[in-house]
N, C-alpha and C positions, 0 to 999 in steps of 0.2 A: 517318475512322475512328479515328485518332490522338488527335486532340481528344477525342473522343466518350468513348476510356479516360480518358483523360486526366480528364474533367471528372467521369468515375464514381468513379472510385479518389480527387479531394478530395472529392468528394461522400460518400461511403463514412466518409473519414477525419472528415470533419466532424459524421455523427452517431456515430461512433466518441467524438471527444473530449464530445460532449455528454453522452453514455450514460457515462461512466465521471464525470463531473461529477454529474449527476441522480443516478446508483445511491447515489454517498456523501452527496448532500444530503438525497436525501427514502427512499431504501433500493432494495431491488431486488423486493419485492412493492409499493411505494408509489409505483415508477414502472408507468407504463404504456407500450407503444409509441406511443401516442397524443402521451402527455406526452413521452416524449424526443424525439421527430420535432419536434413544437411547438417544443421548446428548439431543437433545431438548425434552424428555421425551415423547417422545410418539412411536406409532409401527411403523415397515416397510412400511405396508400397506397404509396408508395413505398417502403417499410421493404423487404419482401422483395424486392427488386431487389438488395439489399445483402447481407442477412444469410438465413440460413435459418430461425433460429427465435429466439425471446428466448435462450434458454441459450446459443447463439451468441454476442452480444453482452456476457448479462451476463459471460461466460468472456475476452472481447476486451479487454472494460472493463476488467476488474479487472488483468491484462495492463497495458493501455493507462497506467493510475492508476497502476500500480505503476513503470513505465518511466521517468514523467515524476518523480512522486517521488525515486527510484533517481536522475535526472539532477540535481536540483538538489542533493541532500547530497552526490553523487560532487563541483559544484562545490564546494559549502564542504572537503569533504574534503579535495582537490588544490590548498588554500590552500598548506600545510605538510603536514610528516609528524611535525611534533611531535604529542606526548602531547596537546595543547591540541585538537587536531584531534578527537581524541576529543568532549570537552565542544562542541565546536560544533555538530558533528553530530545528537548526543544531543537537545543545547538547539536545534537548530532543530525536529527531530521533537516535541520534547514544547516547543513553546511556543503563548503564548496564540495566534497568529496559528492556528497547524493547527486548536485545539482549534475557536476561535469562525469556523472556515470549511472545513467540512466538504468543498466538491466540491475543494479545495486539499489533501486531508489523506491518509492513509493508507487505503487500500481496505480493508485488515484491520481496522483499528480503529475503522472505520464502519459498514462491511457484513459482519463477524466472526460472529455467529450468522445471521445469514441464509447466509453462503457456507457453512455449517455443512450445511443444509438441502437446498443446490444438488446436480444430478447428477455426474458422474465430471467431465464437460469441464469446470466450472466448479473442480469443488475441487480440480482437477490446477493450473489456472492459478494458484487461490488460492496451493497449495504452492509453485508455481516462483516467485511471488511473493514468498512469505516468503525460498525461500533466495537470490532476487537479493538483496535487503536485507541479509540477514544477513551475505551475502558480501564486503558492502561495508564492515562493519565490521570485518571478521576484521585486514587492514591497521595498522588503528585501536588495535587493542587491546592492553593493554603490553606488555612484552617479554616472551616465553614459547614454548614450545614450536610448532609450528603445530597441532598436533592442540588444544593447548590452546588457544590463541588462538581457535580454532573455535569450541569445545565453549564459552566465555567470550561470542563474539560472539552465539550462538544463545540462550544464558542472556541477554543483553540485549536481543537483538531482542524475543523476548517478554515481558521488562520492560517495552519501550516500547510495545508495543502494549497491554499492559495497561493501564500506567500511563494514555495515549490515553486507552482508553474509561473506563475509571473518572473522568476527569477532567470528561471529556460527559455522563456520568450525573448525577453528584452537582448540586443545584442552587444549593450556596452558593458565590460566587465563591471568597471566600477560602481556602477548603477546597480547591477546582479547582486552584487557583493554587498553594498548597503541595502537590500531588500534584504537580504540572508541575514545580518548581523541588527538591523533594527528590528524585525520582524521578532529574532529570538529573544531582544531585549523586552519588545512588549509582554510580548506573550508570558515570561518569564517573571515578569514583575507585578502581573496580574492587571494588564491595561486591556484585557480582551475580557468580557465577560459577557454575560447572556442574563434573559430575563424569560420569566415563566416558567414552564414543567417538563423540561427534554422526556421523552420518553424514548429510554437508553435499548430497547429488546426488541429482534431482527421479527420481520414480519415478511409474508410476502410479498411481491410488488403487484401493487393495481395501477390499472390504464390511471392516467391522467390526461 
């Protein structure tokens, strides 16, 4: 019986990591259960053994994406605590590697208008999403008050997801490539900042 959990709960995780790969590669109406089951190599069928409905997963995924994300800049971050630390972070989020490989990249700045679209469970994860990130940079950012360093980290985080998608849109390289490399130098040098009282702590989502 032991086993049994055991081989559901990687089985779980491993269309888990698939769905959160698929959703930023091909989008989350461009996947199907069909197609993410496929990617994690296994049938259709199975899926509800797992999950209870697409919005389930696509909610888990973005989660999921955003976790692993969150883990690799936490490493470059915890290189140093110098100011440079900043720019590496920045520059690893907005370089060519994320742009030209989407299931590697940011859930926000792949699937940003579609998670638009999603129900509460989805745009709740979307939200605790953005402030894990953003909280990661708060550390990062010059010397300054913490309320300000906040309100500065949150003004960058949505820099960089902008800057992201705008950079996947456009179709001249060159142009891509100076979004990617000015972007990092603003943001890096403290040319983005914010005014008033972020408040940094996930809530649920209400109609608008």
């Amino acid at each position: 019986m032991r086993r049994s959990r055991q081989d559901a709960a990687a089985t779980r995780e491993r269309i888990l990591k698939s769905a959160a790969a698929e959703f930023r590669r091909n989008g989350i109406d461009g996947t199907g259960l069909a197609d993410l089951m496929a990617a994690a190599g296994l049938t259709h069928g199975g899926f509800y053994k797992h999950f209870g409905s697409k919005e389930q997963i696509v909610a888990e995924a973005c989660a999921e994406a955003a976790n692993s994300l969150t883990n690799s800049l936490s490493a470059i971050a915890g290189r140093t605590k110098s100011k440079v630390s900043l720019e590496d972070v920045v520059g690893s989020y907005l370089s060519r590697a994320k742009r030209d490989s989407p299931a590697d990249s940011c859930p926000l700045a792949m699937m940003g208008s579609e998670l638009a679209r999603q129900g509460a469970e989805t745009r709740d994860a979307a939200s605790g999403s953005f402030l894990k990130l953003t909280r990661l940079l708060v550390p990062l950012m010059p010397d300054a008050e913490p309320e300000v360093k906040a309100r500065n980290a949150m003004v960058a985080m949505c820099a960089m997801i902008g800057a992201l998608t705008v950079a996947r849109i456009v179709p001249e390289e060159s142009l891509s490539d100076a979004i990617l490399s000015e972007m990092t130098r603003a943001i890096s040098t403290g040319q983005m900042r914010g005014s008033g009282k972020p408040k940094l702590s996930a809530g649920k989502s209400t109609s608008r």
